[in-house]
C-alpha positions as a Markdown table, in Angstrom:
| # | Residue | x | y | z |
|---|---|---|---|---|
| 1 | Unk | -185.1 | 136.7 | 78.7 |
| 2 | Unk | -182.9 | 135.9 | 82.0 |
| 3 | Unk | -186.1 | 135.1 | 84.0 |
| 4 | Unk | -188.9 | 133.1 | 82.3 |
| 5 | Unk | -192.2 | 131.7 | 82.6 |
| 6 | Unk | -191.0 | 128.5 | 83.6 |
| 7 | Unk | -189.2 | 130.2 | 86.9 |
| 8 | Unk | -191.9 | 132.4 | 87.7 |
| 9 | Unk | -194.0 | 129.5 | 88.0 |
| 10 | Unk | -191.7 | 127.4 | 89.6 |
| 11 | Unk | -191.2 | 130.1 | 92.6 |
| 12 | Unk | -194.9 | 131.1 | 92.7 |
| 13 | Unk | -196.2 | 127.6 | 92.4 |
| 14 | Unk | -199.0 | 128.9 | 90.2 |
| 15 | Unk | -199.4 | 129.5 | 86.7 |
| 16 | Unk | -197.7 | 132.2 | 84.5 |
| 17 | Unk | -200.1 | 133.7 | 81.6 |
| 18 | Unk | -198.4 | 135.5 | 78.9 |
| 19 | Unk | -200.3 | 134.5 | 75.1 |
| 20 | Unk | -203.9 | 134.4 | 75.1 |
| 21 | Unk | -203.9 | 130.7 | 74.0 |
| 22 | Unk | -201.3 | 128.1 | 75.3 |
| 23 | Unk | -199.1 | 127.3 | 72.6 |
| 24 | Unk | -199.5 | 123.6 | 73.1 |
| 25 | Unk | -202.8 | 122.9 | 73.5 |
| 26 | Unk | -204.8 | 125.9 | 72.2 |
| 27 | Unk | -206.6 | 126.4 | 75.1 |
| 28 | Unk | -207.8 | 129.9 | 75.8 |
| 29 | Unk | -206.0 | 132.2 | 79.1 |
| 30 | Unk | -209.9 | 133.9 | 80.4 |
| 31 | Unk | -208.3 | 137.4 | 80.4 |
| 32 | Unk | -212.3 | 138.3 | 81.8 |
| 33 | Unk | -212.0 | 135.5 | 84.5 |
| 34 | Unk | -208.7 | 136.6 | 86.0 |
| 35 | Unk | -210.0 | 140.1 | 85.7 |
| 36 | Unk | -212.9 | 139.2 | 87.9 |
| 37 | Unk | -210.8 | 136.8 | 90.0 |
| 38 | Unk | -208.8 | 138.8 | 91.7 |
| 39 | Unk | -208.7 | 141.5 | 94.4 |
| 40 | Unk | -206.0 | 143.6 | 93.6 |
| 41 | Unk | -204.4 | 143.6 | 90.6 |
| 42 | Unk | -200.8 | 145.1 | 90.1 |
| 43 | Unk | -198.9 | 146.7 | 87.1 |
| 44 | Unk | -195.3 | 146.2 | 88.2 |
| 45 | Unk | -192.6 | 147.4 | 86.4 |
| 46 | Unk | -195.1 | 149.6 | 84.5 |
| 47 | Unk | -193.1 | 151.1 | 81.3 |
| 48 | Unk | -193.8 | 154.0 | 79.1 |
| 49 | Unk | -195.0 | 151.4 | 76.5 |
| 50 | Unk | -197.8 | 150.0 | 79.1 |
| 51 | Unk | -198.8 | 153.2 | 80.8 |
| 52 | Unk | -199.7 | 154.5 | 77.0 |
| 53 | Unk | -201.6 | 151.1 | 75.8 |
| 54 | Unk | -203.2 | 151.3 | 79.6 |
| 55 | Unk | -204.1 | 154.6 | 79.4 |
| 56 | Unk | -205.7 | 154.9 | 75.7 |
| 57 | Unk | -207.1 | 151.2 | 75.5 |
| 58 | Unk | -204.7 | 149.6 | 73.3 |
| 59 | Unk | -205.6 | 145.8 | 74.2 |
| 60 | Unk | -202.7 | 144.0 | 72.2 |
| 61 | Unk | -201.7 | 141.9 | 75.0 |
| 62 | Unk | -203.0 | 139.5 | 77.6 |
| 63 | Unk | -201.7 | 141.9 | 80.2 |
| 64 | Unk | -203.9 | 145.0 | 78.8 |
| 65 | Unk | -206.9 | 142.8 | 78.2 |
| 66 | Unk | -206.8 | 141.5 | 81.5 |
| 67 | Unk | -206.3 | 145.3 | 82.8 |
| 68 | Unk | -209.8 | 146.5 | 80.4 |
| 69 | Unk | -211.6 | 143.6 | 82.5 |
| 70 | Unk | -210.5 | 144.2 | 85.8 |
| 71 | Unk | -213.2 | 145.1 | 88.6 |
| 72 | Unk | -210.6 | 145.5 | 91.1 |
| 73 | Unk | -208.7 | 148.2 | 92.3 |
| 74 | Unk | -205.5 | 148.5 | 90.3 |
| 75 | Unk | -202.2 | 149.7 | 91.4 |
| 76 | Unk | -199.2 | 150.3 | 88.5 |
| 77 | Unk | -195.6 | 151.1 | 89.6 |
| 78 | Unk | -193.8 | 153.0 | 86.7 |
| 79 | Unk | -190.4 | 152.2 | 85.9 |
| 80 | Unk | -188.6 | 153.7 | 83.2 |
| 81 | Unk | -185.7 | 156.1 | 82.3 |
| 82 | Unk | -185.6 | 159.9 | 83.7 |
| 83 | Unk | -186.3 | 161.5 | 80.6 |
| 84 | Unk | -188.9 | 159.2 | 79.5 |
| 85 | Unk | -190.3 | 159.6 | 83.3 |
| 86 | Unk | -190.7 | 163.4 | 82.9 |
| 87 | Unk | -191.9 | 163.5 | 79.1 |
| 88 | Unk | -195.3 | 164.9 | 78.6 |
| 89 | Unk | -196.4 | 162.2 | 77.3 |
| 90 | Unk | -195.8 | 160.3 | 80.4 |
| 91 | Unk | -197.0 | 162.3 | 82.6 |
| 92 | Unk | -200.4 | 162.8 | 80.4 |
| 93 | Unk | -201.0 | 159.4 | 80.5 |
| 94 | Unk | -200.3 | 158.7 | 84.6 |
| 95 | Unk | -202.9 | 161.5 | 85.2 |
| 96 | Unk | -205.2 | 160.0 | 82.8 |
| 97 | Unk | -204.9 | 156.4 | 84.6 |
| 98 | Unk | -205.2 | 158.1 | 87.7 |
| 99 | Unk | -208.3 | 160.2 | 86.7 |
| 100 | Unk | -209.8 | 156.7 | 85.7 |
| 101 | Unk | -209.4 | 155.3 | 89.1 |
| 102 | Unk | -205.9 | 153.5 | 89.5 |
| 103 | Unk | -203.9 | 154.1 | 92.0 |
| 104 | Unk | -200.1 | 155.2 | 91.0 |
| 105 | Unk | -197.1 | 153.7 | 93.0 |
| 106 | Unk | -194.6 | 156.6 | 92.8 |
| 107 | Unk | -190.8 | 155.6 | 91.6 |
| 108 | Unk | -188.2 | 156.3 | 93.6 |
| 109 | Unk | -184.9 | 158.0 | 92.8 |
| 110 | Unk | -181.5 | 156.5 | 92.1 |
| 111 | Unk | -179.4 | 155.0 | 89.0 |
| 112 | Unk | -181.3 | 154.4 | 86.1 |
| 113 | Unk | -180.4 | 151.9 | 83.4 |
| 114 | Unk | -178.7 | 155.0 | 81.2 |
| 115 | Unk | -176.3 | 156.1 | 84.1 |
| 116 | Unk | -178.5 | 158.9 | 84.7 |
| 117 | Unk | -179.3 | 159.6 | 88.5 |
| 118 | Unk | -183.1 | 160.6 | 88.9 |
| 119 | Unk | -186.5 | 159.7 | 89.5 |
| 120 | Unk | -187.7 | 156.7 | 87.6 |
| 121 | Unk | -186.5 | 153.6 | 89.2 |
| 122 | Unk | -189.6 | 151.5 | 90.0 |
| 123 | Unk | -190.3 | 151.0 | 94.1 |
| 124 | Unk | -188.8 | 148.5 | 95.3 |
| 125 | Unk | -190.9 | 144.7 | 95.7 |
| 126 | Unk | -190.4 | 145.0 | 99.8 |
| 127 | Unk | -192.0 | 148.1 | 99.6 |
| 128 | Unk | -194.9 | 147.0 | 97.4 |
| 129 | Unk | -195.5 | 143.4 | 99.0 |
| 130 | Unk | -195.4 | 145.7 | 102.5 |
| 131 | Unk | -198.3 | 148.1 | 100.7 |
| 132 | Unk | -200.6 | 145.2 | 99.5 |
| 133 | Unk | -200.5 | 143.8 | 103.0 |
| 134 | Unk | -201.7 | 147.1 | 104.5 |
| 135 | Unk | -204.0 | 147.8 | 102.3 |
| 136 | Unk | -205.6 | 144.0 | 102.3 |
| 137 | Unk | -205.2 | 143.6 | 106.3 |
| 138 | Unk | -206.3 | 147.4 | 107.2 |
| 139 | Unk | -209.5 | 149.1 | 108.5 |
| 140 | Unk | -211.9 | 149.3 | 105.5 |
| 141 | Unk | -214.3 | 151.7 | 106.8 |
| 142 | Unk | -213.6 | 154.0 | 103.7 |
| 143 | Unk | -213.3 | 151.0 | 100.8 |
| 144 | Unk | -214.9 | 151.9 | 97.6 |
| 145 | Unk | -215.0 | 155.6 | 98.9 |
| 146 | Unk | -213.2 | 158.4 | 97.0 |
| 147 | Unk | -211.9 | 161.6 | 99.3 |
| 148 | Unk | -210.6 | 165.2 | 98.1 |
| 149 | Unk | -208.5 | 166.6 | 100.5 |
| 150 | Unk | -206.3 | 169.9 | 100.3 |
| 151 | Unk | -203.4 | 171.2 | 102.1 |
| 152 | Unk | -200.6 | 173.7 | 102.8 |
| 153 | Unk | -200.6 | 177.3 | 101.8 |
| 154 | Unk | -200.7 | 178.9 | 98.6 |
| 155 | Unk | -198.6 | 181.1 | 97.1 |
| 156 | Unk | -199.8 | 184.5 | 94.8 |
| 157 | Unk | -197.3 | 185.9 | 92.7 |
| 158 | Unk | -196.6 | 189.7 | 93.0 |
| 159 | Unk | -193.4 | 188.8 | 90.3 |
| 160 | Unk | -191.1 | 186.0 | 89.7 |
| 161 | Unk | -189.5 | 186.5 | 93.4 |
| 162 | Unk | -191.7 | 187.7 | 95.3 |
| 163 | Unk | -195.4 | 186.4 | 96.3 |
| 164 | Unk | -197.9 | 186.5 | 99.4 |
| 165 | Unk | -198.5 | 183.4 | 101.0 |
| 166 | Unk | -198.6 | 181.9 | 105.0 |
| 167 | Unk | -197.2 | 179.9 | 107.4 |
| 168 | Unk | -199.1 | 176.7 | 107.2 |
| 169 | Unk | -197.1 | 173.4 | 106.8 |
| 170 | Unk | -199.2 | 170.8 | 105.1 |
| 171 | Unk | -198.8 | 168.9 | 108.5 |
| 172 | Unk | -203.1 | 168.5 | 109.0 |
| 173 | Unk | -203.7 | 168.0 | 105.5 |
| 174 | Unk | -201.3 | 165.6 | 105.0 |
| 175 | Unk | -202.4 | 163.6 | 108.0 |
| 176 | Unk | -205.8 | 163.6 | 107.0 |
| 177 | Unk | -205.0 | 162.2 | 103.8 |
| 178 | Unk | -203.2 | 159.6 | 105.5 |
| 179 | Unk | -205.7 | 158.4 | 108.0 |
| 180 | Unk | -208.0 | 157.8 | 104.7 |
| 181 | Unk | -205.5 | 156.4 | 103.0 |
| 182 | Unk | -205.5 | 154.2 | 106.0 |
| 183 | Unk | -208.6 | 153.2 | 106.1 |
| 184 | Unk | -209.1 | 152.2 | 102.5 |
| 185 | Unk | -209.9 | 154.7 | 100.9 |
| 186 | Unk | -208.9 | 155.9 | 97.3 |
| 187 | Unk | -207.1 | 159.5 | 98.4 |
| 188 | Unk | -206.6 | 162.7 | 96.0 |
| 189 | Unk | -204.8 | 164.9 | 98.3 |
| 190 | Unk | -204.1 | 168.9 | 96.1 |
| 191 | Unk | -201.0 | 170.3 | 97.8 |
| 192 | Unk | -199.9 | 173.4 | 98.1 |
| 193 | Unk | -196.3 | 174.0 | 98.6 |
| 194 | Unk | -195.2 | 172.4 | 101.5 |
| 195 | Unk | -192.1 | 169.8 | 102.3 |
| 196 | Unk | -194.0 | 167.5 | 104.5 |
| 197 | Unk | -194.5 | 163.9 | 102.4 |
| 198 | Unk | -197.2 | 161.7 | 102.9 |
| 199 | Unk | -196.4 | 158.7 | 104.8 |
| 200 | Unk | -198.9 | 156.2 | 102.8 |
| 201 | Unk | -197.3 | 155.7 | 99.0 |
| 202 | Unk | -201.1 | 155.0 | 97.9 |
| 203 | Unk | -202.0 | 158.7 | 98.2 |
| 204 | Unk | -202.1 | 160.6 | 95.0 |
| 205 | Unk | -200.7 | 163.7 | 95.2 |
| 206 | Unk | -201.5 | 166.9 | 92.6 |
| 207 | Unk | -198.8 | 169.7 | 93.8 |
| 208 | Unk | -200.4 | 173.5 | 93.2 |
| 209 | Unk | -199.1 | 176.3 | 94.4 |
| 210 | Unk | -201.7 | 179.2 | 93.8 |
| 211 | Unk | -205.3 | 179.4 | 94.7 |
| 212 | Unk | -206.5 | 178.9 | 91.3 |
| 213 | Unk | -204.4 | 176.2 | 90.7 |
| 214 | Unk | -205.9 | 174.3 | 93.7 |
| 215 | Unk | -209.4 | 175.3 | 93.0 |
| 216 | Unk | -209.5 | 174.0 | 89.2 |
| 217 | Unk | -207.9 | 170.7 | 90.3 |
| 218 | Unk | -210.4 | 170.3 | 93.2 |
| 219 | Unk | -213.1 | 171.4 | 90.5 |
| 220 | Unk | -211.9 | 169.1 | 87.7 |
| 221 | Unk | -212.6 | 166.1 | 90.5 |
| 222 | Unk | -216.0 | 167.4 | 92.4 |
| 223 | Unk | -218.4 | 165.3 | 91.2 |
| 224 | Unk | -216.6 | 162.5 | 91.4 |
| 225 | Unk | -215.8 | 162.4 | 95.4 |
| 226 | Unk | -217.6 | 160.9 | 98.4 |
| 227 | Unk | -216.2 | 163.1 | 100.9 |
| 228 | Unk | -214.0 | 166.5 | 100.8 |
| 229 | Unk | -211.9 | 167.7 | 103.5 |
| 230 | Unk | -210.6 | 171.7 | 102.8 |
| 231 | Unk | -207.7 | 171.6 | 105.2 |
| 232 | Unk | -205.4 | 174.2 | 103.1 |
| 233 | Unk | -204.7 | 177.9 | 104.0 |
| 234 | Unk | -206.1 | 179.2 | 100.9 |
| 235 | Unk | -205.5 | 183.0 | 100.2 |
| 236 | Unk | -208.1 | 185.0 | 100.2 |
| 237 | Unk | -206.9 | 187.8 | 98.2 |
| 238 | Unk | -203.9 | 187.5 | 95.1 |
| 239 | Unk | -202.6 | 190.7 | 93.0 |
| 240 | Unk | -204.6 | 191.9 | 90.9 |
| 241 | Unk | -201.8 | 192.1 | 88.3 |
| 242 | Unk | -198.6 | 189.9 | 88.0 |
| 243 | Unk | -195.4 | 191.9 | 86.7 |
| 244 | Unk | -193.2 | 189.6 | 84.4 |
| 245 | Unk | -190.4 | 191.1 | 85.6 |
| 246 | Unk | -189.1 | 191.8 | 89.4 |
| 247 | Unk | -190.3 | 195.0 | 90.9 |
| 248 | Unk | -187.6 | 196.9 | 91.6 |
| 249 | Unk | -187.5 | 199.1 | 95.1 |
| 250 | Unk | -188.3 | 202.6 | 94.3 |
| 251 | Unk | -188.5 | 206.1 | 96.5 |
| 252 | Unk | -191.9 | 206.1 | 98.9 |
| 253 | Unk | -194.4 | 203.5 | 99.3 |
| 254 | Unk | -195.3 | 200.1 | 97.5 |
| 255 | Unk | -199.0 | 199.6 | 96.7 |
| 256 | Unk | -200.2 | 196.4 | 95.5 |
| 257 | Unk | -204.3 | 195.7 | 94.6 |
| 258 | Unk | -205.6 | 192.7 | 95.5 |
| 259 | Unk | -208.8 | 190.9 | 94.2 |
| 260 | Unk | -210.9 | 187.8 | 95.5 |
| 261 | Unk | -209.5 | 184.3 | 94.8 |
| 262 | Unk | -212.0 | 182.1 | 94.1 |
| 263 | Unk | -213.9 | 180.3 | 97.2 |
| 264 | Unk | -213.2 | 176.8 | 96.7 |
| 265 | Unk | -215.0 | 175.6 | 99.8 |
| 266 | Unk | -218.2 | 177.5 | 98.4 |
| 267 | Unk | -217.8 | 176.6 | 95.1 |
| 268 | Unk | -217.9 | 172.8 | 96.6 |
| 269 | Unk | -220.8 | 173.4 | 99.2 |
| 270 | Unk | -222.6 | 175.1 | 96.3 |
| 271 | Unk | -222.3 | 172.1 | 94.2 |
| 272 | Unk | -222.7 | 169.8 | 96.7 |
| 273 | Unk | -224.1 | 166.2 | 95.4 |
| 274 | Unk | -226.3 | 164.0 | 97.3 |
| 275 | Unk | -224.6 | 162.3 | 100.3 |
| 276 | Unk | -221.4 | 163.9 | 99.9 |
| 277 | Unk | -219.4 | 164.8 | 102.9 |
| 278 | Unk | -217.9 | 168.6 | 102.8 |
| 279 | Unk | -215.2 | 169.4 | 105.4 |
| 280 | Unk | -213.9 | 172.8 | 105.5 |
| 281 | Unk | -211.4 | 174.3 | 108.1 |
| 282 | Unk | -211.4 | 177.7 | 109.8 |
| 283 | Unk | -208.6 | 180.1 | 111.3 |
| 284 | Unk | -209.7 | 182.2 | 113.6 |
| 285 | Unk | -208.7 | 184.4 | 116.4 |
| 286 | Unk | -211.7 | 186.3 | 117.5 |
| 287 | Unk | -215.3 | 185.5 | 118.2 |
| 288 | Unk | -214.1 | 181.7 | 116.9 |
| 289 | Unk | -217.6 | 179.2 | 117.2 |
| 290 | Unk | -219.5 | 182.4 | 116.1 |
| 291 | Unk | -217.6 | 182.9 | 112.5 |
| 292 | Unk | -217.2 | 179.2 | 112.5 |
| 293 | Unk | -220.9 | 177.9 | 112.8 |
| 294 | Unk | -221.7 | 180.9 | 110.4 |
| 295 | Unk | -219.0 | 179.2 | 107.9 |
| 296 | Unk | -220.4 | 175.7 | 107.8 |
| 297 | Unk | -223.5 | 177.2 | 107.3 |
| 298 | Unk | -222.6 | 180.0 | 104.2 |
| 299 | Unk | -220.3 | 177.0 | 102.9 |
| 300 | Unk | -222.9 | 174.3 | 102.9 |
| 301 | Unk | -219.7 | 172.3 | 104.9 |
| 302 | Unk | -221.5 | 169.3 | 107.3 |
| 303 | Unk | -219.0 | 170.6 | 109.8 |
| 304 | Unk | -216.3 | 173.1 | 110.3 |
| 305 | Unk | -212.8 | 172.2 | 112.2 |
| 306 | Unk | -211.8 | 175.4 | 114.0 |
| 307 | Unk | -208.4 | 176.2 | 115.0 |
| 308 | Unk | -208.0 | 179.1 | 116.9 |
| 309 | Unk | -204.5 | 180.8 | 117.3 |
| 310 | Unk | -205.3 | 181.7 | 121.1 |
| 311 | Unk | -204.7 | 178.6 | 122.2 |
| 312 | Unk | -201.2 | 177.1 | 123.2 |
| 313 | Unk | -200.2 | 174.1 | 120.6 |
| 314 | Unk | -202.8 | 175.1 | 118.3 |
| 315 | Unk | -202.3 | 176.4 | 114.1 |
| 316 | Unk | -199.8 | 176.3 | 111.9 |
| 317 | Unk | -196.3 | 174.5 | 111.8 |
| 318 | Unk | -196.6 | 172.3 | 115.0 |
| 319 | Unk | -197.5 | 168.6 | 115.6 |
| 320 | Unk | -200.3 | 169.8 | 118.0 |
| 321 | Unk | -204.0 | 171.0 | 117.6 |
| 322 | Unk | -206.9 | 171.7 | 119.6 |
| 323 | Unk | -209.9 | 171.7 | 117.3 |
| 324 | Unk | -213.6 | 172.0 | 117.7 |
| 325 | Unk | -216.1 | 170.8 | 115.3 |
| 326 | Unk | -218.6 | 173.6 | 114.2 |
| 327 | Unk | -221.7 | 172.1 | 112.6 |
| 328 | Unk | -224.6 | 174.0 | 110.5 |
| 329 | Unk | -226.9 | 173.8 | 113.2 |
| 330 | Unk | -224.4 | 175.6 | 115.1 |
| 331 | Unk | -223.8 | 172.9 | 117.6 |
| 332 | Unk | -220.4 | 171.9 | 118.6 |
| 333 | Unk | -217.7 | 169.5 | 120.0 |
| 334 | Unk | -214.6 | 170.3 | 121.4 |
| 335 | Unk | -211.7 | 168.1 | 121.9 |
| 336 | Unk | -208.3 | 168.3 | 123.8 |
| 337 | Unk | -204.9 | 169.4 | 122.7 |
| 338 | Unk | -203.4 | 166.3 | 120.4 |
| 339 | Unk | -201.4 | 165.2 | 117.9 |
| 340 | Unk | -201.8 | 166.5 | 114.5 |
| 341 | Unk | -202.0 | 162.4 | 113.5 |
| 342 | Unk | -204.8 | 162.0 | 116.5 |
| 343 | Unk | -206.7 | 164.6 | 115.1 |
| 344 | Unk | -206.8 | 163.0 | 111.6 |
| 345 | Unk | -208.4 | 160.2 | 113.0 |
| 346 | Unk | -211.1 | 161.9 | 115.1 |
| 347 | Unk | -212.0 | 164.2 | 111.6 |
| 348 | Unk | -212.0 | 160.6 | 109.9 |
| 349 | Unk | -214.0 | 159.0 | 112.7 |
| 350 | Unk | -216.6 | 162.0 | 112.0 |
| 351 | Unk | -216.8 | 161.8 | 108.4 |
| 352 | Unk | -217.5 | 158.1 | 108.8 |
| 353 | Unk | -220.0 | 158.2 | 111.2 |
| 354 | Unk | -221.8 | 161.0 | 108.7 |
| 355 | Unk | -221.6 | 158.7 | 106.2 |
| 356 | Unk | -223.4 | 155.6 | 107.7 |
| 357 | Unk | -225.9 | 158.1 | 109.4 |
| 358 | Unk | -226.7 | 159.3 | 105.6 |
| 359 | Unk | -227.0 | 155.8 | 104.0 |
């Protein structure tokens, strides 16, 4: 061991636990106390070995224990080789830790311990110190609260090269989840493809790319949200039958039949619980409060952000949008041309001010 105990403890100027009894005097390290104890409690360098024994209960250690008794939030930062990173297995557990509430600190890229170049290395401790000082110095408006959001396009497959998709970015979405984020809460953001990263580490990230893929993962999380914000360009329509093999350009015309995706902001609305907050978004170009205010109130959505692609700086791609919030009593509230960022904050502003009005 090139660092110990005794160094640890030395630099800290507090105690190091590692047994469950002190070797010398037998006294017992309250795993339950220091569970309790704390406010934030970090798994850093999580391995392969810890992520399984988190993840499936395996309480062999004073570290696990004191994870199993933990009523704080708890971040883990994996750290382990590139083919370990990407085995099933790991990646079964992270999502079951992060289905049980954790909050995963992504690894970074770079030269592993093998020699191998690739993702796995853990983030580094600047990065992480700099997190838990955002996170316990930041707005709290949304502590405690879990929030769904979706972003990007998504892409329906005609064959393995081809598919019908759109032009949105991610850029809202992404914001969105990043003002949560921001304000404490615990962020699932479901992705479509897009480029654009999120600029807070502690959002958790589920990359899709079709519109069934982002409806079960939004499904598989429903009922255990506070608030949902629907800012993807979800195709309406996907073929009705994928060919395994490209299409190859014949003589005359190309017809393709399309069939209904499945209505993820309906299926939410429908299946709305008590006090939850649904957001949805709406593109429009024609007759735009009209569809909208008829949206929020098909969808069950407490309010509807329109976008409409009449007006300059507006809809896909840009940094800009003008929105106007659509509600289900068909009332409304308009807002100026402003940053894609700015506009996060007045939707979270919103969804707050729901919330304490519903309490």
């Amino acid at each position: 061991m090139i660092i110990g105990p005794l160094t640890l403890s030395t630099l800290s100027e507090n105690p190091v636990y590692k047994q469950f009894f002190k070797q010398d005097t037998g006294e017992w390290d309250n795993h339950v106390e220091l569970g309790l104890w704390a406010d934030l409690m970090i798994i850093a360098p999580a391995t392969a070995n810890t992520l399984a024994k988190m993840a499936n209960g395996i309480c062999d250690n004073l570290l696990i224990a004191t994870y199993l008794s933990a009523k704080c939030p708890v971040w883990f930062a994996p750290a382990m080789d590139l083919d370990m990173y990407k085995h099933p297995s790991t990646i079964q557990n992270i999502k079951k830790l992060i289905s049980y509430g954790n909050v995963c600190i992504e690894p970074t890229e770079g030269e592993l311990a093998s020699g191998l170049i690739g993702k796995g290395r853990m983030e580094e401790p600047e990065v992480i110190a700099s997190l838990v000082d955002s996170v316990l110095n930041k707005s709290n408006e949304f502590l405690g609260k879990k929030v769904l959001v979706t972003a990007g396009p998504t892409y329906e497959s005609i064959d393995p090269v081809r598919f019908l998709g759109n032009h949105s970015s991610g850029k809202m979405g992404i914001a969105i989840a990043d003002e949560f984020a921001a304000k404490g809460a615990e962020v699932t953001l479901v992705c479509g493809p897009s480029k654009i990263k999120s600029q807070n580490r502690l959002v958790n990230r589920i990359d899709v790319k079709s519109a069934e893929e982002m409806f079960d993962a939004c499904k598989e999380i429903q009922s255990d949200i506070d608030v949902a914000v629907m800012a993807a360009a979800v195709a309406d329509y996907t073929p009705a039958d994928f060919s395994t093999q490209k299409v190859k350009k014949a003589d005359g015309d190309l017809k393709i039949e399309l069939e209904r995706t499945k209505d993820i902001l309906k299926y939410l609305g429908d299946n709305k619980l008590d006090k939850q907050i649904l957001v949805g978004f709406a593109m429009e170009t024609q007759n735009e409060l009209e569809n909208a205010g008829l949206k929020a109130e098909k969808k069950n959505a407490d309010f509807i952000v329109l976008n409409s692609l009449n007006e300059k700086g507006a809809g896909f791609q840009g940094d800009t949008n003008k929105v106007t919030f659509v509600y289900n009593n068909q009332s409304s509230e308009s807002f100026d041309l402003k940053s894609k960022l700015d506009v996060a904050k007045d939707i979270a502003n919103k969804v707050h001010e729901l919330i304490v009005k519903n309490a």
